[in-house]
PyMOL Python script that loads the backbone (N, CA, C, O; Angstrom):
from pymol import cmd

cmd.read_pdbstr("""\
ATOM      1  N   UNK A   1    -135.758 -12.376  31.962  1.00  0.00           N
ATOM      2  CA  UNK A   1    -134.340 -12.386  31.624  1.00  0.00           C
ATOM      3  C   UNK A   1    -133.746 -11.020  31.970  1.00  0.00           C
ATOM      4  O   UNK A   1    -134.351  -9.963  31.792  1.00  0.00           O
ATOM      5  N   UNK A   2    -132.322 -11.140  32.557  1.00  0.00           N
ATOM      6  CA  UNK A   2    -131.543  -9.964  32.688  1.00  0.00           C
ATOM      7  C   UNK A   2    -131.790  -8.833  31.136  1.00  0.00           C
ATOM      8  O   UNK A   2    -131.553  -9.122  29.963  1.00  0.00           O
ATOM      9  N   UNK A   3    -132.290  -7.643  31.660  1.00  0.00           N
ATOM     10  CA  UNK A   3    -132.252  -6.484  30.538  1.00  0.00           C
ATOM     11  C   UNK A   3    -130.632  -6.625  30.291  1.00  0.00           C
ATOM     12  O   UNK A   3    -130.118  -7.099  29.278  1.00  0.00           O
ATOM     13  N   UNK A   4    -129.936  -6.102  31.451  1.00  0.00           N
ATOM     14  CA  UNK A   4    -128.549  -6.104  30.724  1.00  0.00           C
ATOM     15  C   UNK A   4    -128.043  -7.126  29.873  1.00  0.00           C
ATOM     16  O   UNK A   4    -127.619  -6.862  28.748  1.00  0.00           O
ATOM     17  N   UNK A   5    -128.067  -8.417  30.399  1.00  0.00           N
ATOM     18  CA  UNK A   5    -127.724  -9.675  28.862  1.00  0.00           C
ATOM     19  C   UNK A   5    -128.454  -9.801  27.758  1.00  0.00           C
ATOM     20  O   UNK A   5    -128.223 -10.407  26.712  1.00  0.00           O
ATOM     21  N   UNK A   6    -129.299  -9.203  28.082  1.00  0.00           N
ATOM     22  CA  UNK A   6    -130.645  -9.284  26.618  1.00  0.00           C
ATOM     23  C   UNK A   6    -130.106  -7.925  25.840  1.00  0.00           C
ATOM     24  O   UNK A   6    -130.470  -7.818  24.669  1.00  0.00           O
ATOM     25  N   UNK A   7    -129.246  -6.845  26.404  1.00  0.00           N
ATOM     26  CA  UNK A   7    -128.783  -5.970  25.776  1.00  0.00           C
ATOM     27  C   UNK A   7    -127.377  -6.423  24.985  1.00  0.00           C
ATOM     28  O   UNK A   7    -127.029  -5.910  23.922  1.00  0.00           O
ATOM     29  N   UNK A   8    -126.685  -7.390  25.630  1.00  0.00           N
ATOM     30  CA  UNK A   8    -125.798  -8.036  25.217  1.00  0.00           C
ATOM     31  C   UNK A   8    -125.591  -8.491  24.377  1.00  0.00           C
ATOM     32  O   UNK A   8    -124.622  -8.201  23.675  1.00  0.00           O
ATOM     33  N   UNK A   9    -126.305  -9.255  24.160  1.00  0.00           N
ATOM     34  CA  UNK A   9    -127.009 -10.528  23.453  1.00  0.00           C
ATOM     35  C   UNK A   9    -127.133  -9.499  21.672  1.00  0.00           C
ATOM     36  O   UNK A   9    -126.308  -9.400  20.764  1.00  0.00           O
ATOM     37  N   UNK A  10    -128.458  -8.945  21.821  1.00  0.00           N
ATOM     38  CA  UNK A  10    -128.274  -7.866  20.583  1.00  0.00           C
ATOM     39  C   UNK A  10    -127.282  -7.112  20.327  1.00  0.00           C
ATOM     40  O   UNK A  10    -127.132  -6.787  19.149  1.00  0.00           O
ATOM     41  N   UNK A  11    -126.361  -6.636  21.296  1.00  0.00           N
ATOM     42  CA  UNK A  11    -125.538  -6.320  20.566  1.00  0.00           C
ATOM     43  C   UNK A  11    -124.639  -7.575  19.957  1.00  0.00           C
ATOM     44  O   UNK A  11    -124.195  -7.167  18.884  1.00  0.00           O
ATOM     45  N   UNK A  12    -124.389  -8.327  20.089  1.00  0.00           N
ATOM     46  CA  UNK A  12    -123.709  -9.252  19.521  1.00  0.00           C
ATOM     47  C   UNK A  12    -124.182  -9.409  18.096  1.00  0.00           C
ATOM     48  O   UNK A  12    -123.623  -9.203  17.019  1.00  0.00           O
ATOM     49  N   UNK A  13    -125.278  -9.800  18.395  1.00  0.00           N
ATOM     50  CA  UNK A  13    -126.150 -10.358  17.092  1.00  0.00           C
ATOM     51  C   UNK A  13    -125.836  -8.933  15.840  1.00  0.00           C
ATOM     52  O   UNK A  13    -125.533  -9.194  14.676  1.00  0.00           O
ATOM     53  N   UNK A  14    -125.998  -7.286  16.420  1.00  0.00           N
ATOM     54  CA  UNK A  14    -125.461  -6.229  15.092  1.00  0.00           C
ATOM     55  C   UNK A  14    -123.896  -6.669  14.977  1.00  0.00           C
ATOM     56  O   UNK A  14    -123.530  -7.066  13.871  1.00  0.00           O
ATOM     57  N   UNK A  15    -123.069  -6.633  15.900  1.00  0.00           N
ATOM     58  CA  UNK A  15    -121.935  -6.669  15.765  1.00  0.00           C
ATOM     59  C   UNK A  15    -121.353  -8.064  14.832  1.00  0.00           C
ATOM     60  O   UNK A  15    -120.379  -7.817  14.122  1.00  0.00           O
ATOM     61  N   UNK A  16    -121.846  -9.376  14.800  1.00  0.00           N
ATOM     62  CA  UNK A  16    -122.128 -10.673  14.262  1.00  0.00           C
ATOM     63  C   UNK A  16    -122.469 -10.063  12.405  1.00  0.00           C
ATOM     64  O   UNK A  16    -121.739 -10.204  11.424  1.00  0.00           O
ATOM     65  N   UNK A  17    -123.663  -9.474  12.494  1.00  0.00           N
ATOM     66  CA  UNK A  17    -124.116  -8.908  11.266  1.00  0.00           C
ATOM     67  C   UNK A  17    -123.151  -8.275  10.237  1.00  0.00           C
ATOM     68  O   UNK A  17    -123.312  -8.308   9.017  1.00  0.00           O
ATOM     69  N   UNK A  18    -122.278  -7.780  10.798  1.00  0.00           N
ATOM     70  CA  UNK A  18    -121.170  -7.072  10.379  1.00  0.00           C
ATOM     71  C   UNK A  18    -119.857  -7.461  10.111  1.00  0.00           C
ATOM     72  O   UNK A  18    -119.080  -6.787   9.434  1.00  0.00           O
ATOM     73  N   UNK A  19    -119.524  -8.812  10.761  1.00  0.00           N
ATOM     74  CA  UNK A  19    -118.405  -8.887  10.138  1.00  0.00           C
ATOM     75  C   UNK A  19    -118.317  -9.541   9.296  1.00  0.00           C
ATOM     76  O   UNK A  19    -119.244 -10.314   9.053  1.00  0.00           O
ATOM     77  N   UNK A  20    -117.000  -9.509   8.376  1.00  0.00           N
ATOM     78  CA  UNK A  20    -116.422  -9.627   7.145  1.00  0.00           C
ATOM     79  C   UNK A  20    -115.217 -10.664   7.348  1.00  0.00           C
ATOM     80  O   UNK A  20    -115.146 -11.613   6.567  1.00  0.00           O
ATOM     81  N   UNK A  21    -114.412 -10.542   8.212  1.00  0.00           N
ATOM     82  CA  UNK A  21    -113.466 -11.671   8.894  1.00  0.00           C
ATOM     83  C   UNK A  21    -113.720 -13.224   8.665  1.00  0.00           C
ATOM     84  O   UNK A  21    -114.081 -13.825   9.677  1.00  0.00           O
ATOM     85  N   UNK A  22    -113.605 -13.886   7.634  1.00  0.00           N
ATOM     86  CA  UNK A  22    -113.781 -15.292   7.130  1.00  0.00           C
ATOM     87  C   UNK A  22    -113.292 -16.158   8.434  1.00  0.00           C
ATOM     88  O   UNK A  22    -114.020 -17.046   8.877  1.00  0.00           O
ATOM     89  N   UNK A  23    -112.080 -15.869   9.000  1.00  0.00           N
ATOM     90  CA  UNK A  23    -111.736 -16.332   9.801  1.00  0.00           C
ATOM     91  C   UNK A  23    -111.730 -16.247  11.610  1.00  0.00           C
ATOM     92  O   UNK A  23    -111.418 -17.098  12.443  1.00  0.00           O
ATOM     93  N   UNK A  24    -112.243 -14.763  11.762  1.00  0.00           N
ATOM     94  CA  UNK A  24    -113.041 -14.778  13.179  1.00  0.00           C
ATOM     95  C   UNK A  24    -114.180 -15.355  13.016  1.00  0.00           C
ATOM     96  O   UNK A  24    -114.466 -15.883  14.090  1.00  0.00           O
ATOM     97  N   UNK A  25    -115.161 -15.580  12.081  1.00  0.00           N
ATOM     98  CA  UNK A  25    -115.998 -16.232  12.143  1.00  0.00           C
ATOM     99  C   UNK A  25    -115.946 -17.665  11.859  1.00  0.00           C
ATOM    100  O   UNK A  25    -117.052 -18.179  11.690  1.00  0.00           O
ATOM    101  N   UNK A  26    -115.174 -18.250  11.787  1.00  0.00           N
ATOM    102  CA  UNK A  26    -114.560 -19.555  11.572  1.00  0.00           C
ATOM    103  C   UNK A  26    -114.426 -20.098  13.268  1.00  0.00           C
ATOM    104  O   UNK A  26    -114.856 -21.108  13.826  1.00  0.00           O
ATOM    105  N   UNK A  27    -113.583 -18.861  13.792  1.00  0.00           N
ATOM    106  CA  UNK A  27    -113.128 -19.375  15.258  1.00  0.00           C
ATOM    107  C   UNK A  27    -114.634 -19.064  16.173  1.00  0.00           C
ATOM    108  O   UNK A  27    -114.973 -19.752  17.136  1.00  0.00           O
ATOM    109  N   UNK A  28    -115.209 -18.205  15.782  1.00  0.00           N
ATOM    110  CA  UNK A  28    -116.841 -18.379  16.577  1.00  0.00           C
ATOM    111  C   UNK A  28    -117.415 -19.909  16.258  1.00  0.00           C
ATOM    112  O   UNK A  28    -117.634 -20.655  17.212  1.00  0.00           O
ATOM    113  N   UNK A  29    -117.582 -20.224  15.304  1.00  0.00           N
ATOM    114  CA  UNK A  29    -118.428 -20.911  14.967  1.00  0.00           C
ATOM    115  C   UNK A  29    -117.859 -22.442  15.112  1.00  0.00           C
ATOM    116  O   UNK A  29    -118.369 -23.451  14.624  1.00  0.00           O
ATOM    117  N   UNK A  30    -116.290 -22.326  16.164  1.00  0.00           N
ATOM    118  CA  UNK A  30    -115.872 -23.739  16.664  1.00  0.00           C
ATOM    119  C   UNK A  30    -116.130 -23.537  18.001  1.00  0.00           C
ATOM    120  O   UNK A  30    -116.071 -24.551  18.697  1.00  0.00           O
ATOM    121  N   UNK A  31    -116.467 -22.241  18.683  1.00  0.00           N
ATOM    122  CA  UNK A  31    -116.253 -22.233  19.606  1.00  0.00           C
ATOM    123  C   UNK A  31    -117.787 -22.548  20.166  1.00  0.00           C
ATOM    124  O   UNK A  31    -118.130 -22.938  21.282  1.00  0.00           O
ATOM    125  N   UNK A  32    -118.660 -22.213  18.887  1.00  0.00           N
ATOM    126  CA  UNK A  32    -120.493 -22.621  19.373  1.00  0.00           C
ATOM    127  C   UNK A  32    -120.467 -23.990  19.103  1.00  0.00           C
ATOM    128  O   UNK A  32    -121.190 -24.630  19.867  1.00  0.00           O
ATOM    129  N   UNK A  33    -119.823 -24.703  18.201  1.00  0.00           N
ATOM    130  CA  UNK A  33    -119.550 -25.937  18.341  1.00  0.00           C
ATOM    131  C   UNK A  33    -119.134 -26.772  19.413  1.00  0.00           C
ATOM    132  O   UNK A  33    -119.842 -27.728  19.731  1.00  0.00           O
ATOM    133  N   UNK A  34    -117.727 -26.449  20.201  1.00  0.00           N
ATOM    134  CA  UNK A  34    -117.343 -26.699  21.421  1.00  0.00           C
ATOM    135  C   UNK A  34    -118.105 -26.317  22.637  1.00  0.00           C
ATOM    136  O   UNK A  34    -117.711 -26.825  23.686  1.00  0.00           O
ATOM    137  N   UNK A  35    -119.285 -25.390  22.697  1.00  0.00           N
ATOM    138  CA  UNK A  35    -119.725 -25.379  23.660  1.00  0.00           C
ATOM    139  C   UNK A  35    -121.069 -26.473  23.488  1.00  0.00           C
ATOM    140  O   UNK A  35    -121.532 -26.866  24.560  1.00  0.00           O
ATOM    141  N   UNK A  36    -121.768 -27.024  22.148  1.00  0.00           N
ATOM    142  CA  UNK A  36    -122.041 -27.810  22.278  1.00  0.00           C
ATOM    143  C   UNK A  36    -121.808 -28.867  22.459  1.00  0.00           C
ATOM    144  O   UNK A  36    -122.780 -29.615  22.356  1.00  0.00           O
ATOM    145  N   UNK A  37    -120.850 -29.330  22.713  1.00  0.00           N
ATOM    146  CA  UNK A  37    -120.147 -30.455  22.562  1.00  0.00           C
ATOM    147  C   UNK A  37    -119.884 -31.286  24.316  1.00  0.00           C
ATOM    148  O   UNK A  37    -119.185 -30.919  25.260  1.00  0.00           O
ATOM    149  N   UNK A  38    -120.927 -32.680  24.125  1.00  0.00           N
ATOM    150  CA  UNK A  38    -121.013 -33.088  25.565  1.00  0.00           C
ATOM    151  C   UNK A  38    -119.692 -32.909  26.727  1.00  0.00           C
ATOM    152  O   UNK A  38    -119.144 -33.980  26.988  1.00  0.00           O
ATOM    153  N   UNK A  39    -119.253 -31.951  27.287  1.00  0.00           N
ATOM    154  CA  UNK A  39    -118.200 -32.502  28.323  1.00  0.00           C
ATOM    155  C   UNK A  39    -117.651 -34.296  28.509  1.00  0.00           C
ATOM    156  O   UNK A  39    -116.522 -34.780  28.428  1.00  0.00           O
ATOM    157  N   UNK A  40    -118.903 -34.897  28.764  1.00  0.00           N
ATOM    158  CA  UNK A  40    -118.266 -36.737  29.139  1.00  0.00           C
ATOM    159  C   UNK A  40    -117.875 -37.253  27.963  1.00  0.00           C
ATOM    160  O   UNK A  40    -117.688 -38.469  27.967  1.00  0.00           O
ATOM    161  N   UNK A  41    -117.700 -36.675  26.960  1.00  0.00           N
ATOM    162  CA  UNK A  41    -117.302 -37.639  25.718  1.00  0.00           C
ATOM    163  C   UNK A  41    -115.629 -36.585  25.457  1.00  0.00           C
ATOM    164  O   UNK A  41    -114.872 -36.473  24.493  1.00  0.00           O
ATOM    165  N   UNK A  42    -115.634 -36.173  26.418  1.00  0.00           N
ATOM    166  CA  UNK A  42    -114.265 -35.616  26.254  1.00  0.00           C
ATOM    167  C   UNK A  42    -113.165 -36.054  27.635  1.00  0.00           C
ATOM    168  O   UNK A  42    -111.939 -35.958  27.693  1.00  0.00           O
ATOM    169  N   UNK A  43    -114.001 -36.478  28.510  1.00  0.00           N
ATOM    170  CA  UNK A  43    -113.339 -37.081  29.401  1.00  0.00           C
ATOM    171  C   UNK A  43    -112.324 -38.541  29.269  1.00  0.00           C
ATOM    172  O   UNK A  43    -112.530 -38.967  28.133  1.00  0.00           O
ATOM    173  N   UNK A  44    -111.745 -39.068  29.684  1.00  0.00           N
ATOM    174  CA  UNK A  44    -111.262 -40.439  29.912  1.00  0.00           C
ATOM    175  C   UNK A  44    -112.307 -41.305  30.610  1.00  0.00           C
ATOM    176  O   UNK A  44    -113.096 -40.986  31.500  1.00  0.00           O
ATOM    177  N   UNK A  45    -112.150 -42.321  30.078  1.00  0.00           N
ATOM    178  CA  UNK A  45    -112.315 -43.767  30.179  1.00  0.00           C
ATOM    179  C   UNK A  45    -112.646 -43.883  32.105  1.00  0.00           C
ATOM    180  O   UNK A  45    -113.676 -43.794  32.774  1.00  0.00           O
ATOM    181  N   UNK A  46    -111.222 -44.113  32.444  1.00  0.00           N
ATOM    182  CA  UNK A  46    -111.408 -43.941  33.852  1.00  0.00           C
ATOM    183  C   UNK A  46    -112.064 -42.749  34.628  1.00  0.00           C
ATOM    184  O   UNK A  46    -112.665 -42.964  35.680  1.00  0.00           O
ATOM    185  N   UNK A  47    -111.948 -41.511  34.110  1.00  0.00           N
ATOM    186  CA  UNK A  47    -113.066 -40.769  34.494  1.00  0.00           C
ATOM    187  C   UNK A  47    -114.100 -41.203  34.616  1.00  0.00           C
ATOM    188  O   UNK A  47    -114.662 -41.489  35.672  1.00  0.00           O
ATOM    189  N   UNK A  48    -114.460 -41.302  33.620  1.00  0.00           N
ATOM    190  CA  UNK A  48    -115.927 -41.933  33.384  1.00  0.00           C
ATOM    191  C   UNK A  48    -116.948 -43.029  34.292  1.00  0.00           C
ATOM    192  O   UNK A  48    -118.134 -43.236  34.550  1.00  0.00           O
ATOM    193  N   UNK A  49    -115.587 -43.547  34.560  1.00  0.00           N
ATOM    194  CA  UNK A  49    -115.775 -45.441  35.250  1.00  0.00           C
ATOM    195  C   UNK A  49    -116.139 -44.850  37.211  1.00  0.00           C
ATOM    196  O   UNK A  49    -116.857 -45.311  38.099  1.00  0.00           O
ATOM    197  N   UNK A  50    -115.192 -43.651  37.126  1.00  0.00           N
ATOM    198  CA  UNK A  50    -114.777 -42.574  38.729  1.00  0.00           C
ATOM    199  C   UNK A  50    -115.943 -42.414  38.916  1.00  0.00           C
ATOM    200  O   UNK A  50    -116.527 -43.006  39.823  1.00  0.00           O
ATOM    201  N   UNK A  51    -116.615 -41.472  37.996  1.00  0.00           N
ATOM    202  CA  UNK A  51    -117.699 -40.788  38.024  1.00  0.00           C
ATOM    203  C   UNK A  51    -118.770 -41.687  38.397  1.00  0.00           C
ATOM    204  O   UNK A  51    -119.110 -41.518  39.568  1.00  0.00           O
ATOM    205  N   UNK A  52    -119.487 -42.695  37.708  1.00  0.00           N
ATOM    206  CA  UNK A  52    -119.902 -44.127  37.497  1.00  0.00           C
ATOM    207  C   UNK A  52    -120.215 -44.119  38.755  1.00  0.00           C
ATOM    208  O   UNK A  52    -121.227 -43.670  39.293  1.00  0.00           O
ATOM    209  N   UNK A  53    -119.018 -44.799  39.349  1.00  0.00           N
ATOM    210  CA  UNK A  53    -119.105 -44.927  40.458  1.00  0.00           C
ATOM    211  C   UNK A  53    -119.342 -44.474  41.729  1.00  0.00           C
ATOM    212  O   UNK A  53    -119.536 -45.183  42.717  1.00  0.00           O
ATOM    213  N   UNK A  54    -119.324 -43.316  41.685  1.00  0.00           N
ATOM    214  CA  UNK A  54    -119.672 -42.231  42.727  1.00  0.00           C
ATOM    215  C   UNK A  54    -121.079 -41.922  42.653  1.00  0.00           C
ATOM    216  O   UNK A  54    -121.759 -41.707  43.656  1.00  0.00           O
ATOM    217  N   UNK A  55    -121.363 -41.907  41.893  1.00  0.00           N
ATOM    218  CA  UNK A  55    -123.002 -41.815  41.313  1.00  0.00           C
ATOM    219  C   UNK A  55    -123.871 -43.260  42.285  1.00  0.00           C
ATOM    220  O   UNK A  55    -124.710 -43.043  43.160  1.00  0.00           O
ATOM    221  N   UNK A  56    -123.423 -44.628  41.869  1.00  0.00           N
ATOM    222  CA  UNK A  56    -123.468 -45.671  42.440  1.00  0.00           C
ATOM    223  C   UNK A  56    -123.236 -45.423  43.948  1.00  0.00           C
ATOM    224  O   UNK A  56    -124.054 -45.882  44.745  1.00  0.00           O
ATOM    225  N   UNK A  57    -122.610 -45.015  44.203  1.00  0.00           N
ATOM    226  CA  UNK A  57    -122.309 -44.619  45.850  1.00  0.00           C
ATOM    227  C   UNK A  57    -123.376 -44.729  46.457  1.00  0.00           C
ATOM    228  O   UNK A  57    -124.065 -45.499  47.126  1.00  0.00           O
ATOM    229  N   UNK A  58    -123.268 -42.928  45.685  1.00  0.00           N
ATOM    230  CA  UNK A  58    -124.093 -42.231  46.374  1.00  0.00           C
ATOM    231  C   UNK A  58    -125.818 -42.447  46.486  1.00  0.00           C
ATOM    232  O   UNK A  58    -126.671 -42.144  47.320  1.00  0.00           O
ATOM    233  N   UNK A  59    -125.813 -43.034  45.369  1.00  0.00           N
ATOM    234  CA  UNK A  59    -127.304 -43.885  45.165  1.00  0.00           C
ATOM    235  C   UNK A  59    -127.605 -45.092  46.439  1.00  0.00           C
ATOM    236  O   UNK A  59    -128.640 -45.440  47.008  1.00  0.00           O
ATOM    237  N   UNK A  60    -126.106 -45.539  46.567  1.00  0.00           N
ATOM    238  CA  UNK A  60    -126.376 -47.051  47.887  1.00  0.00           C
ATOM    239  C   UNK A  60    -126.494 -45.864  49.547  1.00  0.00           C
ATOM    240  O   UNK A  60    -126.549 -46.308  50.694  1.00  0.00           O
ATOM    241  N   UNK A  61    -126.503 -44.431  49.180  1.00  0.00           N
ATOM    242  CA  UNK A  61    -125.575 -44.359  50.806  1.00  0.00           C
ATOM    243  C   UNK A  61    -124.212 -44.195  51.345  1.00  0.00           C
ATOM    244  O   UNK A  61    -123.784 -43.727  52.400  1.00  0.00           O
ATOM    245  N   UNK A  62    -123.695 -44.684  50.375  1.00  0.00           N
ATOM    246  CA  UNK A  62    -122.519 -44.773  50.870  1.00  0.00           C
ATOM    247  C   UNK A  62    -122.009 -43.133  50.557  1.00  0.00           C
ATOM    248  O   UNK A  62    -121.680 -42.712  49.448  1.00  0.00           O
ATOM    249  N   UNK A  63    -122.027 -42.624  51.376  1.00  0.00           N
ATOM    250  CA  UNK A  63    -121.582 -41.120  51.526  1.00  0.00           C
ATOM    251  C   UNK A  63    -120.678 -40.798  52.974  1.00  0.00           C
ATOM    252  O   UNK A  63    -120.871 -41.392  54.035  1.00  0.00           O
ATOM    253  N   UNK A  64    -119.908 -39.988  52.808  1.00  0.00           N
ATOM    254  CA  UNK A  64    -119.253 -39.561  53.903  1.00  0.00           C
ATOM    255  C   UNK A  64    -119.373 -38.043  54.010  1.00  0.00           C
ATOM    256  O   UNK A  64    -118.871 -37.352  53.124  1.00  0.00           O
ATOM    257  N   UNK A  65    -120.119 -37.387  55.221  1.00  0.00           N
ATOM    258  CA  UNK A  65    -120.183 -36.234  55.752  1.00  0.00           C
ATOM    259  C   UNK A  65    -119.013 -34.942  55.204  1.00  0.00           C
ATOM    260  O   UNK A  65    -117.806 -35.185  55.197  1.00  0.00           O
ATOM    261  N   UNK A  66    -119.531 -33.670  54.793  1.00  0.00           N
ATOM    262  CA  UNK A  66    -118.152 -33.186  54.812  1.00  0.00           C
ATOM    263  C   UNK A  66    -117.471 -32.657  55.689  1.00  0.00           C
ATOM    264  O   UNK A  66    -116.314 -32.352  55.401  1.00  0.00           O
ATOM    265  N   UNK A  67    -117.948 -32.409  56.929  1.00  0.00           N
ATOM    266  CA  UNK A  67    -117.401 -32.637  57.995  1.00  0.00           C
ATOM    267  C   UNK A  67    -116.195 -33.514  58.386  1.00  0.00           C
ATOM    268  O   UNK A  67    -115.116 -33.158  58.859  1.00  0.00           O
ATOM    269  N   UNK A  68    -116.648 -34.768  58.069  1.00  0.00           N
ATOM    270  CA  UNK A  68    -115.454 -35.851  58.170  1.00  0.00           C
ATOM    271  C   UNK A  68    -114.334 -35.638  57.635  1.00  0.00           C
ATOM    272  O   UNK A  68    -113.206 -35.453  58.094  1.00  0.00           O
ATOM    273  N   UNK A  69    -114.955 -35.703  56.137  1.00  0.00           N
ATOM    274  CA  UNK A  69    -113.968 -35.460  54.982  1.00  0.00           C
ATOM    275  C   UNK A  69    -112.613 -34.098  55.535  1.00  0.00           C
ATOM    276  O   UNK A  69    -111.398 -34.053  55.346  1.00  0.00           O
ATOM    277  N   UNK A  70    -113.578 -33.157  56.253  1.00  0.00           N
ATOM    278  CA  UNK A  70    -113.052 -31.986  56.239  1.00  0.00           C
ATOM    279  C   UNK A  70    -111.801 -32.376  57.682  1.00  0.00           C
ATOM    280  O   UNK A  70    -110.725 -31.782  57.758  1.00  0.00           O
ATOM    281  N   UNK A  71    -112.237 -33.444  58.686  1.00  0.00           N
ATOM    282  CA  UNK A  71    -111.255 -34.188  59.442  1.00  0.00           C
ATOM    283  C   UNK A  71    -110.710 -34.631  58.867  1.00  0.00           C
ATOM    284  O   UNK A  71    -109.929 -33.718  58.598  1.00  0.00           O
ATOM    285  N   UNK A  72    -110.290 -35.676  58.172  1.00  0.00           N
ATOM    286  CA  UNK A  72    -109.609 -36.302  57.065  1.00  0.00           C
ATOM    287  C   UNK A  72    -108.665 -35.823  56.357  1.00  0.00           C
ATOM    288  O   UNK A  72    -107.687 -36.532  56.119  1.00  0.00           O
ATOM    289  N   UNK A  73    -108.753 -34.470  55.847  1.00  0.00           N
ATOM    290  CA  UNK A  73    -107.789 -33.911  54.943  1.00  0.00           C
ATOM    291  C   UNK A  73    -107.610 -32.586  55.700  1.00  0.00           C
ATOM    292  O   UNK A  73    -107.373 -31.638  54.951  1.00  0.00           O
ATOM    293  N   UNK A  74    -107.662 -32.329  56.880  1.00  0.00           N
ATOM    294  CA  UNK A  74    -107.444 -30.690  57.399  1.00  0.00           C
ATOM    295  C   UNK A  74    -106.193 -30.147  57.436  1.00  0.00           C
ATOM    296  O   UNK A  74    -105.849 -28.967  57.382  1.00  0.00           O
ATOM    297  N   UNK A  75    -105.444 -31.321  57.552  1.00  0.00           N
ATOM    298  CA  UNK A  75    -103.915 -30.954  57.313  1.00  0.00           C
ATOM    299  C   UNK A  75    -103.232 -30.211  55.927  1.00  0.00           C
ATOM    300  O   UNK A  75    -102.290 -29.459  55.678  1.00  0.00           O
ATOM    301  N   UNK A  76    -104.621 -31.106  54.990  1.00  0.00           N
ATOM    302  CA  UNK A  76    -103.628 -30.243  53.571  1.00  0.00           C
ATOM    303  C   UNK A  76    -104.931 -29.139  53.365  1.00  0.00           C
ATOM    304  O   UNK A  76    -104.913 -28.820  52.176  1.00  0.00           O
ATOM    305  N   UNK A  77    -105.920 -28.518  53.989  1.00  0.00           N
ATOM    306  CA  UNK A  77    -106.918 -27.541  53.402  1.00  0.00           C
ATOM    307  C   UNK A  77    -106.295 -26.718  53.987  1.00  0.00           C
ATOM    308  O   UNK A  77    -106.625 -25.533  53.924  1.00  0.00           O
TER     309      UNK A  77
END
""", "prot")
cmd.dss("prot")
cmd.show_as("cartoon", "prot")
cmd.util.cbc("prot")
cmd.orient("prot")
């Protein structure tokens, strides 16, 4: 592991130790929540169905080069 993030890291953990703030630690402890928190169950429905499907695609083959793609849309890249 990076020394520098592992230096990080502890410091967090003294700095964590220390506070007193009922309510910065309120907003940490939604925000370790929200980062657990699956991405696809925050998506839409049709996302979901998008995604699904592209997955399916790409599983049959059915893929298009990005090359192509990159013919296809060069006008708006």
């Amino acid at each position: 592991m990076d020394i520098n993030l592992q230096n990080k890291k502890i410091e967090l953990i003294q700095w964590l130790s220390t506070l007193d703030d009922k309510s910065l630690i309120d907003k940490l402890m939604k925000l370790r929540k929200k980062e657990k928190t699956d991405w696809w169950n925050n998506i839409s429905t049709d996302e979901q169905r998008s995604i699904e499907k592209g997955i399916q695609d790409a599983d049959n083959g059915k893929l298009t080069s990005h090359s192509n793609v990159k013919k296809i849309y060069e006008e708006w890249l």
